[in-house]
C-alpha positions as CSV (number, residue, x, y, z in Angstrom):
1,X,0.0,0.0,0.0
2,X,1.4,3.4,-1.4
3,X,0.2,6.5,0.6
4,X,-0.5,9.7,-1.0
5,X,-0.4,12.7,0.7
6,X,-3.4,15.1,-0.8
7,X,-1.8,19.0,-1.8
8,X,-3.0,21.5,0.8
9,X,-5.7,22.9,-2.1
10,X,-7.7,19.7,-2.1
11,X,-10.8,19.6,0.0
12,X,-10.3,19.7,3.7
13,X,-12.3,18.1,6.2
14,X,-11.3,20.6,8.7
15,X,-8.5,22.3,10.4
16,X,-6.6,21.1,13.6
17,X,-5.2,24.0,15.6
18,X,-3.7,24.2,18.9
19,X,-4.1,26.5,21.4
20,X,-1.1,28.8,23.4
21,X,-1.0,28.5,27.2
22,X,2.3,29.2,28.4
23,X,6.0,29.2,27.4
24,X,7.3,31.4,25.2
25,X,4.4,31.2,22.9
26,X,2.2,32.7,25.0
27,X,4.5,35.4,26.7
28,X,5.0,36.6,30.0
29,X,3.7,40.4,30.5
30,X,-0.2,41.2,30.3
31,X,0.0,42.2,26.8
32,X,2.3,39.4,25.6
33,X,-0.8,37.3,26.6
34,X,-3.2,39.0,25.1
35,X,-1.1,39.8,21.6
36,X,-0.8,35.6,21.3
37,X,-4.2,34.7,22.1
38,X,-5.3,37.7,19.7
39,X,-3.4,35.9,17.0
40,X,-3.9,32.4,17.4
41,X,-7.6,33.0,18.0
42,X,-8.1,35.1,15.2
43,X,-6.6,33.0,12.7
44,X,-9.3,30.7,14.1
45,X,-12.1,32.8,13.7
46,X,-11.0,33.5,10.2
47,X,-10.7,29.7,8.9
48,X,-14.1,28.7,10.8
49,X,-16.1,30.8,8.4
50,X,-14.5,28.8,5.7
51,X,-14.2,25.4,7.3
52,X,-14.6,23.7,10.6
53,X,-11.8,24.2,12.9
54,X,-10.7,22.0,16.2
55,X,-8.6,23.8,18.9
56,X,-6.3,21.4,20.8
57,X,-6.6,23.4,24.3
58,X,-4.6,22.2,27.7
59,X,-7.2,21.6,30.6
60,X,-5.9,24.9,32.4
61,X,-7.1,27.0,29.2
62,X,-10.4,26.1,28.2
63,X,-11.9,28.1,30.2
64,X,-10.0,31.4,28.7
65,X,-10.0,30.0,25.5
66,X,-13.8,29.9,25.0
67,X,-13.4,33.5,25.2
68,X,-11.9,34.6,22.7
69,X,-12.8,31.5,20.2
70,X,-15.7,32.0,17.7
71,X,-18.3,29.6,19.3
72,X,-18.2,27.1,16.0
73,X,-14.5,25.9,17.0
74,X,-14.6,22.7,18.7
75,X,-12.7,22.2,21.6
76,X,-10.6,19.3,22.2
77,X,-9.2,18.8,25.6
78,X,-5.4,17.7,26.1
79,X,-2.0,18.8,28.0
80,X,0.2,20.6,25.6
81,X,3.4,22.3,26.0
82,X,3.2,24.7,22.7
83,X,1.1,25.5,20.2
84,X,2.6,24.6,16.5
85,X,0.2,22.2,15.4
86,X,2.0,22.0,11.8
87,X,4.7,20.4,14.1
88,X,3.2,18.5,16.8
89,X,0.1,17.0,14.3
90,X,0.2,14.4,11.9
91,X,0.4,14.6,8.4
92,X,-2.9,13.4,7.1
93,X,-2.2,10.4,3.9
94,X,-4.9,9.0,2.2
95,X,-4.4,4.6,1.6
96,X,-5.1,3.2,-2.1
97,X,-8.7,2.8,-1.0
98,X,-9.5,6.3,-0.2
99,X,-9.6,5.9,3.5
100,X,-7.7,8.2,5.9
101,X,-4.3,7.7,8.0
102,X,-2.4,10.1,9.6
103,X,1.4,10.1,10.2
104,X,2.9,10.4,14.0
105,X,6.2,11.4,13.0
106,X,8.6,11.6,16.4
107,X,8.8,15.3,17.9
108,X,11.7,16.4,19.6
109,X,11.0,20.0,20.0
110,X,12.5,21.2,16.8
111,X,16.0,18.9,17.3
112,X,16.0,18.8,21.0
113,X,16.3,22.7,21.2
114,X,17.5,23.5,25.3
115,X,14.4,25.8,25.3
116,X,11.9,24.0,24.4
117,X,9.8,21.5,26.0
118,X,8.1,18.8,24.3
119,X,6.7,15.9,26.5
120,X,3.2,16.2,25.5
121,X,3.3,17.5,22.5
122,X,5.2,14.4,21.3
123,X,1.6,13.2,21.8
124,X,-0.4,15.6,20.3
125,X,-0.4,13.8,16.8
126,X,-2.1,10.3,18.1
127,X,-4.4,12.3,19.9
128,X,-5.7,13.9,16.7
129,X,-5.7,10.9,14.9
130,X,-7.4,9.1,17.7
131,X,-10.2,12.1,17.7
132,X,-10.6,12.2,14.1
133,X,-10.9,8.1,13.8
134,X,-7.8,8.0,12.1
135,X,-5.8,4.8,11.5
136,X,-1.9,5.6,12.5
137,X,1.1,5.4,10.8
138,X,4.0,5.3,12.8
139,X,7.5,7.1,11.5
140,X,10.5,6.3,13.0
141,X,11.7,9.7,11.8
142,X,12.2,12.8,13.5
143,X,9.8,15.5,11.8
144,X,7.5,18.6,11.6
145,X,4.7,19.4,8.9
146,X,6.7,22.6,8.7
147,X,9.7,20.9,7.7
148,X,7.9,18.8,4.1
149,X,5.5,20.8,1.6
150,X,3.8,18.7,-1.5
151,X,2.1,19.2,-4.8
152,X,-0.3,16.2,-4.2
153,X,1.4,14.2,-6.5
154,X,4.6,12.5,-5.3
155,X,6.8,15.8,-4.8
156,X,7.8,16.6,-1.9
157,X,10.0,20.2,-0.9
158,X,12.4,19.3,2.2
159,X,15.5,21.3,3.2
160,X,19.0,19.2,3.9
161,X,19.1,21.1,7.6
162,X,15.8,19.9,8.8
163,X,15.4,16.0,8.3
164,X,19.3,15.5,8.2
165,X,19.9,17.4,11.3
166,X,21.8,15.4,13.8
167,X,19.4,16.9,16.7
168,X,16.5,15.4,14.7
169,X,17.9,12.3,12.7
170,X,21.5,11.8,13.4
171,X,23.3,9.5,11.3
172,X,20.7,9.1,9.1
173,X,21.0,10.0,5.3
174,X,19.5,11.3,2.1
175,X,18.7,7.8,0.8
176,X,17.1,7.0,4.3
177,X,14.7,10.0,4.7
178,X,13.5,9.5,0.9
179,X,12.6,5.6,2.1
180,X,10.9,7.1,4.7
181,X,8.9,9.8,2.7
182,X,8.3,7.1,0.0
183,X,6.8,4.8,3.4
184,X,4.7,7.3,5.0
185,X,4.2,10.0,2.3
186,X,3.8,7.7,-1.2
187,X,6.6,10.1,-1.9
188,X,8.2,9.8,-5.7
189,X,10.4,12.8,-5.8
190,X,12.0,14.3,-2.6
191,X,13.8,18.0,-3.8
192,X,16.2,19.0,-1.3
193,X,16.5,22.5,-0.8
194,X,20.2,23.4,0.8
195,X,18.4,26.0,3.4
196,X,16.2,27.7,5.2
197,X,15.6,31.2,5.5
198,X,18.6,33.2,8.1
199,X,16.4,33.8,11.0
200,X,14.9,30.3,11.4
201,X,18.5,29.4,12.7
202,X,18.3,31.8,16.0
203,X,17.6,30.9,19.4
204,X,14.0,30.2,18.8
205,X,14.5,28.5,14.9
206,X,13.5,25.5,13.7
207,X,16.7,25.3,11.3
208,X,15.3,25.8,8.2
209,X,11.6,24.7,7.6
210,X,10.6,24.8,3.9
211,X,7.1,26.4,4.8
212,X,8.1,29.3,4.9
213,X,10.9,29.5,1.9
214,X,9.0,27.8,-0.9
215,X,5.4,26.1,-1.6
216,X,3.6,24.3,-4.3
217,X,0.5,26.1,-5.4
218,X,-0.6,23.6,-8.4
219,X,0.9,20.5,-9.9
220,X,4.2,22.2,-11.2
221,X,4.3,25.6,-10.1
222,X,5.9,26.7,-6.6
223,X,5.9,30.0,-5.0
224,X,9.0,31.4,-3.5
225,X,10.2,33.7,-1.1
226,X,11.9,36.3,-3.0
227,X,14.2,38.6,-1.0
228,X,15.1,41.2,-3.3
229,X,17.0,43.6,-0.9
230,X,20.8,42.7,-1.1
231,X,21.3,44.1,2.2
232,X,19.1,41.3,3.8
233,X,21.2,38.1,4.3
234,X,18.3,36.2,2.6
235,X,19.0,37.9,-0.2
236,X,21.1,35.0,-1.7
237,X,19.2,32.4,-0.1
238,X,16.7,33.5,-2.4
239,X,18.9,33.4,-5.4
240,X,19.8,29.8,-4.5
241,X,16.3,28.5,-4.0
242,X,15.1,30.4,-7.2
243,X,17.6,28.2,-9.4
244,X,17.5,25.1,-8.0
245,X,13.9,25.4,-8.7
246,X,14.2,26.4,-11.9
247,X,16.7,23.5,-12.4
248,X,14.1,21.0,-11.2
249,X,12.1,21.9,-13.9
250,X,9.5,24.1,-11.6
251,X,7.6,26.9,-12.9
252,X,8.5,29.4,-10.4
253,X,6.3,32.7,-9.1
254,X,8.5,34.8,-6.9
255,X,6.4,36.5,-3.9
256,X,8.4,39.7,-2.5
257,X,10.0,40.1,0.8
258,X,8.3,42.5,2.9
259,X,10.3,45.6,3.0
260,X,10.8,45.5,6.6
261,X,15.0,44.1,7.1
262,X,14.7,44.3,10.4
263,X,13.5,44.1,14.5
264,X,15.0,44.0,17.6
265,X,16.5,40.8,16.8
266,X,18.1,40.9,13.9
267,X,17.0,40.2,9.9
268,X,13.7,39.0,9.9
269,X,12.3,35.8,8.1
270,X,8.9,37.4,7.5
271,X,7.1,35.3,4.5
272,X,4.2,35.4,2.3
273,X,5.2,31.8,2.0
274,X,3.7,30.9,5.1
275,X,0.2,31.1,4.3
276,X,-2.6,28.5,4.7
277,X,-4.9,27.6,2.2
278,X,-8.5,26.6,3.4
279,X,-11.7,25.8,1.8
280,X,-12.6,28.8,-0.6
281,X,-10.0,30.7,1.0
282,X,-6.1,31.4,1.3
283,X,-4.8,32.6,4.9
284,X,-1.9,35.4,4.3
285,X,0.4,36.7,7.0
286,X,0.7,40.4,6.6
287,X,3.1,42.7,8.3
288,X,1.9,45.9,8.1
289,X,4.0,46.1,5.0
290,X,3.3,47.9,1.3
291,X,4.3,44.5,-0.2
292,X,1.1,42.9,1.6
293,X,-1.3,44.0,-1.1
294,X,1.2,42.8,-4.2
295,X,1.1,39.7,-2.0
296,X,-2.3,39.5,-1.8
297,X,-2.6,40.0,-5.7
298,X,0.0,37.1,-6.7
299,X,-2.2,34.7,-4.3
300,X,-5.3,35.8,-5.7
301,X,-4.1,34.4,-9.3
302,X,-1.8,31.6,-7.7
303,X,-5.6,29.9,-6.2
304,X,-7.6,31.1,-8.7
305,X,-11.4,31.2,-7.1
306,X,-10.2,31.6,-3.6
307,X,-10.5,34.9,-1.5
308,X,-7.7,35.8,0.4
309,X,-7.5,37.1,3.9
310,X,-4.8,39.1,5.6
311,X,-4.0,38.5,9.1
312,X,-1.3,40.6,11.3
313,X,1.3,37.8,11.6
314,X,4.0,39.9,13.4
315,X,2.8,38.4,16.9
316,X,3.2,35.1,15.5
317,X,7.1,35.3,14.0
318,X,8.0,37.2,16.7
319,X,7.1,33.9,18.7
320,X,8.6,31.7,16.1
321,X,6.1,31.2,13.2
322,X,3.8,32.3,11.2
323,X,0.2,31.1,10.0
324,X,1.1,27.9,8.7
325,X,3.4,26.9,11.5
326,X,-0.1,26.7,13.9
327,X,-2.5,25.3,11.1
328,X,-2.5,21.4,10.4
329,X,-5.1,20.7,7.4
330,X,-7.1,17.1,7.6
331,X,-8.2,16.6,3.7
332,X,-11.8,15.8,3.3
């Protein structure tokens, strides 16, 4: 039995998200706490109108959580330590026969990072599955949804510092994560990306996730991240991802950096990239930025039919991540 793992476009049955309760995530001061459940819980209330949504919420949080969700997301009660569903959920497949399985790849927090905590997350996937009536497949591979991207037909976008990362999969090689992705994906054709984009490999990184660098929006076409400042160090990252995809025989779209460089921290890793596509409907991260509305209009004729919604994802990459990074889709 070959696997196939359904593009993000096709039909969903819902969206699984995961709500922030403490850590980092969630912050520490009074408005730390209310910018993240602002932004978790409006991307939420955005994607309900289009789809249903389930919230993952810890015990401790349902309570504050059912204030700010839109009454139509369903609550699903488990301990968590973060909120990243893309990370912590499984990757929906769907078996030769048309019924439904979900990968539970191992979670590590991101390579075993000494700030993060991951002891029931690392359970978060089975717990979806086991809500959603999901047959499991079990990996024996160290992954995030963050980390693989797919056309729905056999391709699957990975980058070489993600699943070959000795804090994730050590020893293991290219040939070995390509048997795996054939396993538990049905994938034919793993691309391997050399990197991530320069701020996903601070402190709070997840060392170069593909979602928000490059993504498939049809069968052959793939929209990249396109920093066209040279002053950013992204700049040639850009360059490099642009002609290997080219290479590969990709048409490519480039989206546009925001303009922004910069924030406290250092170059930022702001994306377009990192958007979601729902039911009728594509989820943006905007930044404030002039380049949100040319954003907006390369979407629109990316998913042709498909009304796309801006949402203020500064509180979510200063946490980490961006709209995709706390969105798992479960196709229909």
């Amino acid at each position: 039995m070959v696997p196939r793992w359904p593009a993000e476009w096709e039909r969903h049955e819902r969206t699984w998200m995961a709500w922030p309760h403490g850590g980092y995530s969630l912050g520490e001061t009074d408005a730390e706490i209310e910018e993240a459940r602002r932004a978790w819980s409006t991307v939420a209330n955005t994607i309900v109108k289009y789809e249903p949504v389930s919230m993952v919420v810890d015990p401790a949080a349902v309570q504050v959580a059912s204030e700010w969700l839109d009454p139509r997301v369903d609550v699903v009660i488990a301990p968590l330590d973060d909120a990243w569903m893309r990370d912590i959920g499984p990757t929906f497949v769907r078996a030769s026969d048309g019924s439904m399985l979900g990968v539970d790849w191992i979670f590590n927090g991101w390579g075993a990072q000494e700030w993060a905590n991951w002891g029931n997350d690392s359970q978060i996937a089975r717990r979806v599955l086991e809500e959603s009536g999901t047959t499991v497949i079990s990996s024996s591979m160290t992954n995030e949804g963050g980390g693989i991207h797919t056309n729905g037909n056999g391709v699957v976008l990975v980058t070489e510092t993600v699943q070959l990362d000795a804090g994730r999969n050590p020893g293991w090689t290219r040939d070995d994560v390509e048997r795996e992705l054939f396993d538990t994906l049905g994938a034919s054709r793993v691309v391997w990306v050399p990197r991530g984009l320069t701020r996903d490999y601070d402190d709070f990184g997840t060392r170069g996730h593909i979602d928000i660098v490059a993504a498939f929006c049809n069968d052959n076409t793939v929209l990249f991240h396109d920093q066209r400042n040279p002053e950013h160090p992204d700049f040639a990252v850009s360059a490099v991802v642009r002609d290997l995809l080219v290479a590969e025989g990709f048409d490519v779209i480039p989206v546009p950096a925001p303009i922004v460089l910069t924030d406290d921290e250092g170059p930022v890793d702001y994306s377009y990239i990192n958007h979601y596509v729902v039911n009728g409907a594509v989820i943006l991260c905007g930044f404030d930025d002039p380049n949100d509305e040319v954003a907006k209009g390369i979407l629109e004729k990316a998913y042709p039919g498909r009304t796309v919604e801006l949402i203020d994802a500064r509180p979510l990459f200063a946490r980490g991540g961006g709209i995709h990074c706390i969105t798992q889709q479960q196709p229909a």
